[in-house]
PDB file of N, CA, C and O in Angstrom:
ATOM      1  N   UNK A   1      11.870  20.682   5.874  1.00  0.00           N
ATOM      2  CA  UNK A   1      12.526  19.831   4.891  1.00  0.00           C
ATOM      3  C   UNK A   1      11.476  19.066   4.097  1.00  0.00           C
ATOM      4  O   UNK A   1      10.570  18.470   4.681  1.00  0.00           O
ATOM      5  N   UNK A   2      11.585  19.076   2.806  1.00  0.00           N
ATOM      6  CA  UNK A   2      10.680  18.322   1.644  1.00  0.00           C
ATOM      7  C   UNK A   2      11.090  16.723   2.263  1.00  0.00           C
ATOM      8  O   UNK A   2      12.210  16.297   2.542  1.00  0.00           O
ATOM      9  N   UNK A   3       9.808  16.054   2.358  1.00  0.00           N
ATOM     10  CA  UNK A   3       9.886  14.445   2.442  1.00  0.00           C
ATOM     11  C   UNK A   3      10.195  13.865   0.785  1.00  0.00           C
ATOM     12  O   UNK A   3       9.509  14.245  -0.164  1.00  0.00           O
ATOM     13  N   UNK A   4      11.146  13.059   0.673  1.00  0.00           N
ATOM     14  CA  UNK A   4      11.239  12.416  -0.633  1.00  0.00           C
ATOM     15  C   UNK A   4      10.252  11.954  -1.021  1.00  0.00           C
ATOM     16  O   UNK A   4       9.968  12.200  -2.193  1.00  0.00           O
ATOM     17  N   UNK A   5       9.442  11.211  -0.324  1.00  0.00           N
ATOM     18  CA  UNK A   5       7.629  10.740  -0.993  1.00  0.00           C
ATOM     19  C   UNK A   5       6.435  11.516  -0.384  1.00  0.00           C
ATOM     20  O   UNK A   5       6.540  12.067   0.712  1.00  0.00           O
ATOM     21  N   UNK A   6       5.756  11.534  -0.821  1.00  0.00           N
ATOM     22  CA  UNK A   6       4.093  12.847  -0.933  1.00  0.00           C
ATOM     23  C   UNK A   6       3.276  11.160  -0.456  1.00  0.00           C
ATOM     24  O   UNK A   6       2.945  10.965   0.714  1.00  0.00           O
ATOM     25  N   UNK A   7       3.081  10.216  -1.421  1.00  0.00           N
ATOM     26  CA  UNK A   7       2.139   9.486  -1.324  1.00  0.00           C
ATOM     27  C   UNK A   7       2.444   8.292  -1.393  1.00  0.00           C
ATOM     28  O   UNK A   7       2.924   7.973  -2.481  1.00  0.00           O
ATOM     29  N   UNK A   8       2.289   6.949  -0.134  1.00  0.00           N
ATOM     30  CA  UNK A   8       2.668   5.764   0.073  1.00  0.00           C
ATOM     31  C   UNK A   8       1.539   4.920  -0.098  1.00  0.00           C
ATOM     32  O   UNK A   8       0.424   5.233   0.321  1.00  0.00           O
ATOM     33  N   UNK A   9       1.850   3.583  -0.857  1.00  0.00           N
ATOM     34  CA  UNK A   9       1.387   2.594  -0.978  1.00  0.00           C
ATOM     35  C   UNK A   9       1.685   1.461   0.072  1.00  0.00           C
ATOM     36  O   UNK A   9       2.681   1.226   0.756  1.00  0.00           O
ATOM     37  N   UNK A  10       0.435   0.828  -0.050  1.00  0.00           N
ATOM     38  CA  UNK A  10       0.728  -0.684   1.466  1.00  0.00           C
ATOM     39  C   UNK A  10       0.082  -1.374   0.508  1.00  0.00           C
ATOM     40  O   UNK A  10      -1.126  -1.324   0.277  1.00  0.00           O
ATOM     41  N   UNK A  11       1.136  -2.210  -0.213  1.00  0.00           N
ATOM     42  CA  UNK A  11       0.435  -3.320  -0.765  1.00  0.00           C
ATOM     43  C   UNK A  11       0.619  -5.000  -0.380  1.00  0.00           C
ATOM     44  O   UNK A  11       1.780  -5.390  -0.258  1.00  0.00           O
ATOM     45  N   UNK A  12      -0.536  -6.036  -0.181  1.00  0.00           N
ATOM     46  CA  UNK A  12      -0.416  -7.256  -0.068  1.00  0.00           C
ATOM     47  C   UNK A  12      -1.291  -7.995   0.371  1.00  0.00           C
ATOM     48  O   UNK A  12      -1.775  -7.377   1.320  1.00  0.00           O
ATOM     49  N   UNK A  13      -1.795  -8.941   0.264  1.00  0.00           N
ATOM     50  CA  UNK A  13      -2.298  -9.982   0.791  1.00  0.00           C
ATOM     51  C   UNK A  13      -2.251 -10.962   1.776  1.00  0.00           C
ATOM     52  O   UNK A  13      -1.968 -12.155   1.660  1.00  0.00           O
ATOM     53  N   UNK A  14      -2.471 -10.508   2.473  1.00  0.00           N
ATOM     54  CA  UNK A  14      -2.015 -10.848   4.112  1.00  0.00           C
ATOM     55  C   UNK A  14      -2.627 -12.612   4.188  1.00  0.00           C
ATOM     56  O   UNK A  14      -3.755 -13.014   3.902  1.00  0.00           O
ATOM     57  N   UNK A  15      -1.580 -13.313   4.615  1.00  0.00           N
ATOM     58  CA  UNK A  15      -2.563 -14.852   5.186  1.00  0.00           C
ATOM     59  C   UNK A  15      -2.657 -14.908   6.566  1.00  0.00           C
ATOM     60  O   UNK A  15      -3.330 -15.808   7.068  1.00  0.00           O
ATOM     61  N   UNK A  16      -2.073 -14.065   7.286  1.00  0.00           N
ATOM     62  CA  UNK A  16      -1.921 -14.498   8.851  1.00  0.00           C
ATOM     63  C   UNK A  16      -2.356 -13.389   9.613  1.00  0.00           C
ATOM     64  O   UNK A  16      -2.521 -12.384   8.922  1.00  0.00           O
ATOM     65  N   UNK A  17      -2.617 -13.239  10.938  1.00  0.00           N
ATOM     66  CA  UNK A  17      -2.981 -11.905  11.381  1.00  0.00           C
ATOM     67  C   UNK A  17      -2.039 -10.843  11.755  1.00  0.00           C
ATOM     68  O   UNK A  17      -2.229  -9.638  11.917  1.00  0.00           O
ATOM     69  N   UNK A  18      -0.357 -11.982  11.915  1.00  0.00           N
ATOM     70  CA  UNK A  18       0.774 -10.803  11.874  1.00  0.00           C
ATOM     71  C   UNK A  18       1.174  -9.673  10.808  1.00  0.00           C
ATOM     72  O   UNK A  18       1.670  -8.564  11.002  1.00  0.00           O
ATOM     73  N   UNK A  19       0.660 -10.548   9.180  1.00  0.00           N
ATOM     74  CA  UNK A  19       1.077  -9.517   8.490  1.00  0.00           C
ATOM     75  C   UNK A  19      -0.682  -8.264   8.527  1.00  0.00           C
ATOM     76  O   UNK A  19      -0.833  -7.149   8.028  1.00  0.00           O
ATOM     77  N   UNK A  20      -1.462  -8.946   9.161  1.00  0.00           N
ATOM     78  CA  UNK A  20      -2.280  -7.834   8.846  1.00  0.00           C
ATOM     79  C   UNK A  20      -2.524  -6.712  10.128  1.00  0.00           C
ATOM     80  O   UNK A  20      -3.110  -5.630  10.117  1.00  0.00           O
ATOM     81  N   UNK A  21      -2.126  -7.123  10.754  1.00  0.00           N
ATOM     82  CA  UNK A  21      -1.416  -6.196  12.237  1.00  0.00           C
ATOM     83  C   UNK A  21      -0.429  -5.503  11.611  1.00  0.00           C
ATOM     84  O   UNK A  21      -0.566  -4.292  11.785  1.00  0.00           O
ATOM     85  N   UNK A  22       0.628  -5.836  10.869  1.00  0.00           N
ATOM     86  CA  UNK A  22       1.738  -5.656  10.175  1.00  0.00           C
ATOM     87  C   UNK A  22       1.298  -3.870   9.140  1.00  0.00           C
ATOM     88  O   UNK A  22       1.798  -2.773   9.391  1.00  0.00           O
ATOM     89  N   UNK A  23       0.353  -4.154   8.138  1.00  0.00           N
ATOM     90  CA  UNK A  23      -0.495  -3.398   7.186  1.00  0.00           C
ATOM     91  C   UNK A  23      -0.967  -2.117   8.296  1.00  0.00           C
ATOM     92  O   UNK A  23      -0.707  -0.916   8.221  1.00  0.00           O
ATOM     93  N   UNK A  24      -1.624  -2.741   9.158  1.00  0.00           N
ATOM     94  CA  UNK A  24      -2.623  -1.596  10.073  1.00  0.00           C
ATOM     95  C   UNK A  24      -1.482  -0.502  11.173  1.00  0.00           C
ATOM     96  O   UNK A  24      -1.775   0.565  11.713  1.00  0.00           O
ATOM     97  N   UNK A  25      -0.268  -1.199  11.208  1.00  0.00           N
ATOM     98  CA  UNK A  25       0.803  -0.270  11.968  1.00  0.00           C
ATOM     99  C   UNK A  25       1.575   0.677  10.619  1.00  0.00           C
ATOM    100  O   UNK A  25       1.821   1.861  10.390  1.00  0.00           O
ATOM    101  N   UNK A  26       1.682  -0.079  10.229  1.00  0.00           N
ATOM    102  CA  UNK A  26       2.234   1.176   8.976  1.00  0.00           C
ATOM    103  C   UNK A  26       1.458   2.031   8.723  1.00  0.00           C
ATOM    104  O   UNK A  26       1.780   3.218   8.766  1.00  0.00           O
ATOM    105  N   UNK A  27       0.131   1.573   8.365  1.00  0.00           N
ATOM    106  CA  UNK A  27      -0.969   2.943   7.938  1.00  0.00           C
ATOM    107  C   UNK A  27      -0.993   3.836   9.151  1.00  0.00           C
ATOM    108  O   UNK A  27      -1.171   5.053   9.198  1.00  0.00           O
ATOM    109  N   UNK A  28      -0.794   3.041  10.048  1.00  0.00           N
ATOM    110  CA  UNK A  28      -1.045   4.474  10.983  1.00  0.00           C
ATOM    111  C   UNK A  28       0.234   5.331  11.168  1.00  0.00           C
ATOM    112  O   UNK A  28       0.119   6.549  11.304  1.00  0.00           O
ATOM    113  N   UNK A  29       1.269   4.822  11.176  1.00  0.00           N
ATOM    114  CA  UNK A  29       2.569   5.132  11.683  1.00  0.00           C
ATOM    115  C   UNK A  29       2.769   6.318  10.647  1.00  0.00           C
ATOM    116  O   UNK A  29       2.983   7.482  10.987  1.00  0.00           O
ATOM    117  N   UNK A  30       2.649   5.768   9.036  1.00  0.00           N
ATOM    118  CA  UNK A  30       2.895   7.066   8.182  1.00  0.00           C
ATOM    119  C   UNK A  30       2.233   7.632   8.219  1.00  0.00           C
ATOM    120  O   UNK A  30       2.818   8.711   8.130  1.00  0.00           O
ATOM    121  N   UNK A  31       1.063   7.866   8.312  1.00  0.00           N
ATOM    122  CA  UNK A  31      -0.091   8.641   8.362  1.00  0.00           C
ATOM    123  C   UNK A  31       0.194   9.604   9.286  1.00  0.00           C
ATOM    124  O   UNK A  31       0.299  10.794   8.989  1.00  0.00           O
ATOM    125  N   UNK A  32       0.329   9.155  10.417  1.00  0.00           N
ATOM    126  CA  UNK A  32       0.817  10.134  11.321  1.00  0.00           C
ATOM    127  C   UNK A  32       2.669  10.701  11.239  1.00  0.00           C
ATOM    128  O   UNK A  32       3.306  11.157  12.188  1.00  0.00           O
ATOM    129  N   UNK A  33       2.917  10.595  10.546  1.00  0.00           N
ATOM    130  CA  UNK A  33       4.311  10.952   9.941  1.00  0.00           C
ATOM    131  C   UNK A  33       4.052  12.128   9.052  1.00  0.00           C
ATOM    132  O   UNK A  33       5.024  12.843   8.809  1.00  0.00           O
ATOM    133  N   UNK A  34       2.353  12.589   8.282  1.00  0.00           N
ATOM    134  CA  UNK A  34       1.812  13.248   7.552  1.00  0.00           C
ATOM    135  C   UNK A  34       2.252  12.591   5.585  1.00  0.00           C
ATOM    136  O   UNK A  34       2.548  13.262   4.596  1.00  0.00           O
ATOM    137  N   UNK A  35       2.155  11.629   5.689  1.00  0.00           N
ATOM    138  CA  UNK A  35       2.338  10.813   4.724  1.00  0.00           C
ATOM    139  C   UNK A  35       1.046  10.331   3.943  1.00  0.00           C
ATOM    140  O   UNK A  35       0.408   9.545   4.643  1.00  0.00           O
ATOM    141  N   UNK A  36       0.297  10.629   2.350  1.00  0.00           N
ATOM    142  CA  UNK A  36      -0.951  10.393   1.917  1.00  0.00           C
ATOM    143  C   UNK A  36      -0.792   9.048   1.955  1.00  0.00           C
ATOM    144  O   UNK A  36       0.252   8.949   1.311  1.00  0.00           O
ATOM    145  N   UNK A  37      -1.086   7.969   2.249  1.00  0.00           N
ATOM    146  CA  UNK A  37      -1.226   6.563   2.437  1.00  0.00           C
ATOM    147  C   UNK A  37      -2.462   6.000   1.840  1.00  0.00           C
ATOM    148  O   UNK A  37      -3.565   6.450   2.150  1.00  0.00           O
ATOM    149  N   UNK A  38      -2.274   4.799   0.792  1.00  0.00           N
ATOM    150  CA  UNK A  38      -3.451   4.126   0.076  1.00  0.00           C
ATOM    151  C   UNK A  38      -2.803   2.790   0.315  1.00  0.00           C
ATOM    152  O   UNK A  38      -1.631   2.468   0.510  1.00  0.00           O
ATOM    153  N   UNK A  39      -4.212   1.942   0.221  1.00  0.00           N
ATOM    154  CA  UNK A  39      -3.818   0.559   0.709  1.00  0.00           C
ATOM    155  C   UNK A  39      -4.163  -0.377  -0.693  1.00  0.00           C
ATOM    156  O   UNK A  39      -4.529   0.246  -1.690  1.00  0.00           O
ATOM    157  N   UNK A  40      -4.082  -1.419  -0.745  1.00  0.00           N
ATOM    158  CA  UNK A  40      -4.346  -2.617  -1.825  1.00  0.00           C
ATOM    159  C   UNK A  40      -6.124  -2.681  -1.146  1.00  0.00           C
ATOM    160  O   UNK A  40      -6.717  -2.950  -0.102  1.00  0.00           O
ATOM    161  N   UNK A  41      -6.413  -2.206  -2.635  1.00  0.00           N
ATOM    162  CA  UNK A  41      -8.203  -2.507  -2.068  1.00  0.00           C
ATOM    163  C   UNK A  41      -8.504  -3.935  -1.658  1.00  0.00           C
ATOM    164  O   UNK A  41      -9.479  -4.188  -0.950  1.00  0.00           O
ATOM    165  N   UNK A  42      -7.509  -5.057  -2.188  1.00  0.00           N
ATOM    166  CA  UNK A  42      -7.456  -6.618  -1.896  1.00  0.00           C
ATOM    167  C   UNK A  42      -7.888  -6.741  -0.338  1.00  0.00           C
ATOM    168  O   UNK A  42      -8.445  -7.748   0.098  1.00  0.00           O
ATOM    169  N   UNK A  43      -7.587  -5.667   0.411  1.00  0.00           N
ATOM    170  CA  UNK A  43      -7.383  -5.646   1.991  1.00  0.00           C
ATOM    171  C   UNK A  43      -8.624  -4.767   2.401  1.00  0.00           C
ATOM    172  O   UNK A  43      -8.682  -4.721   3.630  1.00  0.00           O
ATOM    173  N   UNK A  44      -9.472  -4.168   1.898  1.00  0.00           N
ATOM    174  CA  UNK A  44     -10.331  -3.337   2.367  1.00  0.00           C
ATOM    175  C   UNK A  44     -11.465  -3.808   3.159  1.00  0.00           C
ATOM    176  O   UNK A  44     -11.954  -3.025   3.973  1.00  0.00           O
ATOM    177  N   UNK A  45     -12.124  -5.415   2.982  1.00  0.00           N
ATOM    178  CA  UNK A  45     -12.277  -6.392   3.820  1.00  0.00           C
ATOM    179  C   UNK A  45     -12.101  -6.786   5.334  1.00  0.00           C
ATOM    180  O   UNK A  45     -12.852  -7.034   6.277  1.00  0.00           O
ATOM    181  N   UNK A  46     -10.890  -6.729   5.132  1.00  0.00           N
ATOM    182  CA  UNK A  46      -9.905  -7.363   6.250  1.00  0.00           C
ATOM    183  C   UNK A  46      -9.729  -6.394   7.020  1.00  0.00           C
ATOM    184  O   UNK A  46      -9.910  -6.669   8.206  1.00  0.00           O
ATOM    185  N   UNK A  47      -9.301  -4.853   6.682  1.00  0.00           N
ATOM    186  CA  UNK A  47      -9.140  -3.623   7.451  1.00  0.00           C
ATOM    187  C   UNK A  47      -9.942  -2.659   7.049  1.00  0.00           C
ATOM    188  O   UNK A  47      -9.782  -1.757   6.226  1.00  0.00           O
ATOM    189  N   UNK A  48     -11.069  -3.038   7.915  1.00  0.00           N
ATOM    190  CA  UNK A  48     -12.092  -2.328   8.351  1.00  0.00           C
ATOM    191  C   UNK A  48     -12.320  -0.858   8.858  1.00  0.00           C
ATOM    192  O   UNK A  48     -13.172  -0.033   8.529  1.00  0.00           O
ATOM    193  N   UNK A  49     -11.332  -0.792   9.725  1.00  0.00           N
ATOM    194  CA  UNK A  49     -10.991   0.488  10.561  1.00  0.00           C
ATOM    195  C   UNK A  49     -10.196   1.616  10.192  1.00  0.00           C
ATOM    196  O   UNK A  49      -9.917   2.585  10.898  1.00  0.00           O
ATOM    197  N   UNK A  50      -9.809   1.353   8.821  1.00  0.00           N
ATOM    198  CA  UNK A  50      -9.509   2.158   7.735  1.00  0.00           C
ATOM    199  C   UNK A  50     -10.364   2.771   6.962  1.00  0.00           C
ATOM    200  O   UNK A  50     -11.222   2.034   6.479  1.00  0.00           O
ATOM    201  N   UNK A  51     -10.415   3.928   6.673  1.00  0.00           N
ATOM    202  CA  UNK A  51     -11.431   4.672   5.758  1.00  0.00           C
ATOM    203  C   UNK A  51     -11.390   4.494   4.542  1.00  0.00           C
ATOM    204  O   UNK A  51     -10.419   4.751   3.831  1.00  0.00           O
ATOM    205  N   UNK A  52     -12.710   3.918   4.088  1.00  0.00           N
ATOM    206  CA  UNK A  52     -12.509   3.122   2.333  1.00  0.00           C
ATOM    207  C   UNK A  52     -11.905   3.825   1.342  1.00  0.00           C
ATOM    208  O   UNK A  52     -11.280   3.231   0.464  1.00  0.00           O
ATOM    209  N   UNK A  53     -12.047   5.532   1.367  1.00  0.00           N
ATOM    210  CA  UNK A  53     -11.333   6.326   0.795  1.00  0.00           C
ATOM    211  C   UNK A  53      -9.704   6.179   0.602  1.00  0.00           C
ATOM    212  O   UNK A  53      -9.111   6.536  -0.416  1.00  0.00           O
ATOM    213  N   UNK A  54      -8.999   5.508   1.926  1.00  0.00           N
ATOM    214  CA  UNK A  54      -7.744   5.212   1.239  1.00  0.00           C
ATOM    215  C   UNK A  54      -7.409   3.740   0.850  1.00  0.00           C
ATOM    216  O   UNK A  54      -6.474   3.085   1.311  1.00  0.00           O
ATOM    217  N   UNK A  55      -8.408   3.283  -0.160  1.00  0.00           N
ATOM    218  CA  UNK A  55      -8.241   1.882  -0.506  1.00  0.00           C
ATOM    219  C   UNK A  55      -8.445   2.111  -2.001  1.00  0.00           C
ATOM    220  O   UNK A  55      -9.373   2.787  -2.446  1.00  0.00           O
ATOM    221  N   UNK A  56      -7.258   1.335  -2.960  1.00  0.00           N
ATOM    222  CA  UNK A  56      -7.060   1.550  -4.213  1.00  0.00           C
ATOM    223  C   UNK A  56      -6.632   0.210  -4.867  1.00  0.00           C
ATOM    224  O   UNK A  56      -6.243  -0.773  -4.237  1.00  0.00           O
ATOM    225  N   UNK A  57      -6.755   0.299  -6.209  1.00  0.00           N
ATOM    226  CA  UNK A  57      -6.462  -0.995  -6.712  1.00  0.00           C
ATOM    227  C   UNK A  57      -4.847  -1.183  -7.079  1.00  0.00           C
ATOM    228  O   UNK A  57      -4.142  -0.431  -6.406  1.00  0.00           O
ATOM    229  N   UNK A  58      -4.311  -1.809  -7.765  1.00  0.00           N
ATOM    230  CA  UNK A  58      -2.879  -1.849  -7.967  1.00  0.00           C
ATOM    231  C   UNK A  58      -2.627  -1.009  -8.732  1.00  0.00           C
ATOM    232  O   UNK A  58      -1.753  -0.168  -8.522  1.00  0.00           O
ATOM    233  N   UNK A  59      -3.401  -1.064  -9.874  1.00  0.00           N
ATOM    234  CA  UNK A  59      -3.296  -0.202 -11.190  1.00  0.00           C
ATOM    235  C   UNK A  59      -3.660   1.522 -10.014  1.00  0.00           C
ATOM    236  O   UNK A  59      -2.656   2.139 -10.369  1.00  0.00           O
ATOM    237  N   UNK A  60      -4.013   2.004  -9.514  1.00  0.00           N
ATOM    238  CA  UNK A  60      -4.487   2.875  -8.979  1.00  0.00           C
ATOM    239  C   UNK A  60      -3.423   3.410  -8.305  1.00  0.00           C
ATOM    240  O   UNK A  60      -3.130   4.597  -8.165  1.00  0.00           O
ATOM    241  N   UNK A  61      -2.814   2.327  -7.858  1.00  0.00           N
ATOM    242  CA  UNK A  61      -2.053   2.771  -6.879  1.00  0.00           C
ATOM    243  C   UNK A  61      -0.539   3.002  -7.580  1.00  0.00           C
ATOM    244  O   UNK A  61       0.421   3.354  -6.896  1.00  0.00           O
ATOM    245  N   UNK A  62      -0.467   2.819  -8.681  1.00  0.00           N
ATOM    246  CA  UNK A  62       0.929   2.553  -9.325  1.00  0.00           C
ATOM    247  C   UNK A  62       1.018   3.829 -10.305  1.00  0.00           C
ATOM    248  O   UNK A  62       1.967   4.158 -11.017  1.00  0.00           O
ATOM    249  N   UNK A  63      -0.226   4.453 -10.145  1.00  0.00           N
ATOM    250  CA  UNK A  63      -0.475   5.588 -10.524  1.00  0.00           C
ATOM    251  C   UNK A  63      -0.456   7.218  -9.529  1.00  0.00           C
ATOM    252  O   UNK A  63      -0.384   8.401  -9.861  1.00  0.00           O
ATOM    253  N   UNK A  64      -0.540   6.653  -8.492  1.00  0.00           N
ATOM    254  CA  UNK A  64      -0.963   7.965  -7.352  1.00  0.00           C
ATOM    255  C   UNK A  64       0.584   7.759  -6.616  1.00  0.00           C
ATOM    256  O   UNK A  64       1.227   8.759  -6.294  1.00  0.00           O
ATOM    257  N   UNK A  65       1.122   6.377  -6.380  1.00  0.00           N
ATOM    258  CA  UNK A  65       2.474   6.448  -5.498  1.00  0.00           C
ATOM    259  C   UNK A  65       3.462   6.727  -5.595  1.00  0.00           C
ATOM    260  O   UNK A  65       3.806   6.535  -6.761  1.00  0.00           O
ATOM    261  N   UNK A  66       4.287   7.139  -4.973  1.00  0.00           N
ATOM    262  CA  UNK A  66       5.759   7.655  -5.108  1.00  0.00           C
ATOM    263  C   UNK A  66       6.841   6.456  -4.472  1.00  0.00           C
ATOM    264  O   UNK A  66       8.057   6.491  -4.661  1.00  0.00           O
ATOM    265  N   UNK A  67       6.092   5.350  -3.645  1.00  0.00           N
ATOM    266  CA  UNK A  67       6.820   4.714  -3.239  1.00  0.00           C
ATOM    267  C   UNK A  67       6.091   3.413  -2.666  1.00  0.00           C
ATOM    268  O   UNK A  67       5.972   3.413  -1.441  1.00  0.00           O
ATOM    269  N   UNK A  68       5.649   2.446  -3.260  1.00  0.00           N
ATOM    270  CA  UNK A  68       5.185   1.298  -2.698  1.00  0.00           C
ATOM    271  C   UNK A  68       5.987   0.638  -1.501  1.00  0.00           C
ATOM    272  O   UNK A  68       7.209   0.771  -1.561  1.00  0.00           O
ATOM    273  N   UNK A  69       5.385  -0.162  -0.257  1.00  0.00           N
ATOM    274  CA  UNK A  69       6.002  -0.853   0.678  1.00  0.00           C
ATOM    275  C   UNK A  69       5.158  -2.244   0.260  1.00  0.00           C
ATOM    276  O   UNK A  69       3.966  -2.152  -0.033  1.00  0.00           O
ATOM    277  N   UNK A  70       5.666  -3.195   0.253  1.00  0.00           N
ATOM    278  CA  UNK A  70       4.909  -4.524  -0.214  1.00  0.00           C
ATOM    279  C   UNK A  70       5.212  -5.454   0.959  1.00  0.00           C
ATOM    280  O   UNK A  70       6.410  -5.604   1.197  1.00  0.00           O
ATOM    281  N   UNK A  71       4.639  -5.885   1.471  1.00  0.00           N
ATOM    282  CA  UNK A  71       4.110  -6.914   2.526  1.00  0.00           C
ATOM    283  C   UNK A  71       3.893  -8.305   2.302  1.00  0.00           C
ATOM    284  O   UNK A  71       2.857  -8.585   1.700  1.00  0.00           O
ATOM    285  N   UNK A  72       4.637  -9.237   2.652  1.00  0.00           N
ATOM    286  CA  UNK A  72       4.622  -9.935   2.417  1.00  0.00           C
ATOM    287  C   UNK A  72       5.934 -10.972   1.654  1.00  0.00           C
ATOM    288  O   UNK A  72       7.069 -10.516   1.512  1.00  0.00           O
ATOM    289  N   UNK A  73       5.590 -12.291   1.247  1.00  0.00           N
ATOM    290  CA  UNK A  73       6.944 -13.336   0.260  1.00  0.00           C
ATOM    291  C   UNK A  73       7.076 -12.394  -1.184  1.00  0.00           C
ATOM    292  O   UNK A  73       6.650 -11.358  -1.693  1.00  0.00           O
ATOM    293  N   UNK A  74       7.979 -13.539  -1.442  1.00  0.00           N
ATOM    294  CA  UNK A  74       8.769 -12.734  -2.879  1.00  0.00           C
ATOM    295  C   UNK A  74       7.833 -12.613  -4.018  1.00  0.00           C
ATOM    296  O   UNK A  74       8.082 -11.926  -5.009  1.00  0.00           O
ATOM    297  N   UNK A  75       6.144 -13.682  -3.757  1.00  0.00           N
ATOM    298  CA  UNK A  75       5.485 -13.639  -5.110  1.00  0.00           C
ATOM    299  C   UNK A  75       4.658 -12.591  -4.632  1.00  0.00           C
ATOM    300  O   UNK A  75       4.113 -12.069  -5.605  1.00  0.00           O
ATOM    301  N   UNK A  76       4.273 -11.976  -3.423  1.00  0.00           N
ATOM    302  CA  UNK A  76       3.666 -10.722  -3.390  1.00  0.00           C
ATOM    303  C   UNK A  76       4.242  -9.656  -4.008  1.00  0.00           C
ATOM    304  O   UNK A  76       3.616  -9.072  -4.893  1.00  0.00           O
ATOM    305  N   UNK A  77       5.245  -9.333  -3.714  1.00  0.00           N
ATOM    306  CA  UNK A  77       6.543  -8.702  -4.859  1.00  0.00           C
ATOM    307  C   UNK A  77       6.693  -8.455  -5.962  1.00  0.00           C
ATOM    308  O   UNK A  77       6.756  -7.361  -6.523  1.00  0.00           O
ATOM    309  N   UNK A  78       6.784  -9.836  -6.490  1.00  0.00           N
ATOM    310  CA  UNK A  78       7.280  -9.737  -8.020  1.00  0.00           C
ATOM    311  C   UNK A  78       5.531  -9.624  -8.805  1.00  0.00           C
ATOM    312  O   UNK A  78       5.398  -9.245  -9.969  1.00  0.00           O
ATOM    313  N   UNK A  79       4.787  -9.874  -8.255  1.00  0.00           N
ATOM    314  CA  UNK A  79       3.667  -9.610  -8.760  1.00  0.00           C
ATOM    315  C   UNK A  79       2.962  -7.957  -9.224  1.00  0.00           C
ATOM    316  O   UNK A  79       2.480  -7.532 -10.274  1.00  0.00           O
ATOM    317  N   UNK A  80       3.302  -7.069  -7.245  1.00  0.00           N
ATOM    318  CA  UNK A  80       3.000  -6.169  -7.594  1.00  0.00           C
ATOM    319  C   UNK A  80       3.844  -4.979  -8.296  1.00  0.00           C
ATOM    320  O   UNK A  80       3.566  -3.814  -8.580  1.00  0.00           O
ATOM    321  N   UNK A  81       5.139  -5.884  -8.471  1.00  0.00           N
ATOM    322  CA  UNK A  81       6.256  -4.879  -9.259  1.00  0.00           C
ATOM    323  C   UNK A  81       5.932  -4.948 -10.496  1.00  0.00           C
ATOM    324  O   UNK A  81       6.119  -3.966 -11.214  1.00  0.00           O
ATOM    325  N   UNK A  82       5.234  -6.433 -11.140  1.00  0.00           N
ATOM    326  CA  UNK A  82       4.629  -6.135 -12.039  1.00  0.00           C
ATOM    327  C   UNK A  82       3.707  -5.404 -12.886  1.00  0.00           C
ATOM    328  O   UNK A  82       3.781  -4.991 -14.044  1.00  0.00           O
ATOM    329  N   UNK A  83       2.372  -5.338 -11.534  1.00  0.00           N
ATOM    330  CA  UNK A  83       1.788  -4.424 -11.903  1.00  0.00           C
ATOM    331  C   UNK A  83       2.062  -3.036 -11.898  1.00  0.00           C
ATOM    332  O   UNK A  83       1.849  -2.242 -12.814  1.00  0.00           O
ATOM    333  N   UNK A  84       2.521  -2.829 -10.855  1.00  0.00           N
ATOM    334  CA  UNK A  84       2.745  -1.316 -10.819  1.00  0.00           C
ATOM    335  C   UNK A  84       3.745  -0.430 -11.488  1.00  0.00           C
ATOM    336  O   UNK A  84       3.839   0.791 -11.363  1.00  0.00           O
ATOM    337  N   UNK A  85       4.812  -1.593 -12.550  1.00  0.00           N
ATOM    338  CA  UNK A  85       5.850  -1.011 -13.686  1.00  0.00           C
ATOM    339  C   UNK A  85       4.646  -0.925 -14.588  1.00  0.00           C
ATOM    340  O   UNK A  85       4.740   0.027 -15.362  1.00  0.00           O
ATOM    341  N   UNK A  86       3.623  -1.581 -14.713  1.00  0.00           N
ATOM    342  CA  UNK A  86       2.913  -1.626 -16.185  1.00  0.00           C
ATOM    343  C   UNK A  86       1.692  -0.048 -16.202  1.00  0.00           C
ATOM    344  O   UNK A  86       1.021   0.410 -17.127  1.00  0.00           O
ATOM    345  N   UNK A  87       1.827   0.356 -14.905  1.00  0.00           N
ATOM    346  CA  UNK A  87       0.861   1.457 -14.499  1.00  0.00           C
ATOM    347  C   UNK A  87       1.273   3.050 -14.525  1.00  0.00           C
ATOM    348  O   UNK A  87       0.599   4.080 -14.540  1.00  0.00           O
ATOM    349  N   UNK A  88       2.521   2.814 -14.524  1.00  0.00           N
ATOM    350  CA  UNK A  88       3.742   4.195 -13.961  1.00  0.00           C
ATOM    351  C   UNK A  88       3.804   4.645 -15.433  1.00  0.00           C
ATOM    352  O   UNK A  88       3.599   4.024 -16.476  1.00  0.00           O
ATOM    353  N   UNK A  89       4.172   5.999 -15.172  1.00  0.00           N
ATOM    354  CA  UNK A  89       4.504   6.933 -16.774  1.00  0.00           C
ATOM    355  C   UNK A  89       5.675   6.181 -17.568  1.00  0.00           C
ATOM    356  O   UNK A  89       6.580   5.456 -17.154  1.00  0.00           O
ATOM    357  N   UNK A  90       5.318   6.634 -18.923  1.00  0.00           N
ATOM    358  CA  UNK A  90       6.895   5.837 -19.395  1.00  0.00           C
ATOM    359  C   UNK A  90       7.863   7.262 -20.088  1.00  0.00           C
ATOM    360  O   UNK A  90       9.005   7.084 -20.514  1.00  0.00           O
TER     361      UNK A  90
END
């Protein structure tokens, strides 16, 4: 069966270590689901144990994804819905 998305986004800015525990279970979880997974390069810092190769910028990512997961309050959100409507085909 075709998966509805090819390539997932993890985007956000984590303040606490739950949401960044939070970031590092998803990447793995889809990943191993066989899911292409890119993260908010904002986080490439912070999650280390990730291969820099799947770390992208917003604009990057609003370009390669089929389906962003955003992490985090409502201004992580409305921010990267911003960016990533301004990045997508029209």
């Amino acid at each position: 069966m075709k998966k509805p998305f090819e390539v997932i986004a993890i985007i956000g800015k984590p303040r606490d270590q739950q949401a960044i525990q939070t970031h590092k279970e998803l990447y793995l979880w889809l990943s191993s689901e066989g899911y292409e997974v890119f993260i908010d390069d904002r986080l490439s810092e912070i999650l280390d144990d990730i291969p820099k190769t799947q770390f992208a910028s917003l604009l990057q990512l609003g370009k390669k994804a089929d389906l962003a997961i955003v992490v985090g309050g409502d201004g992580n959100m409305l921010g990267a819905a911003r960016v990533l409507s301004s990045s997508t085909p029209k």
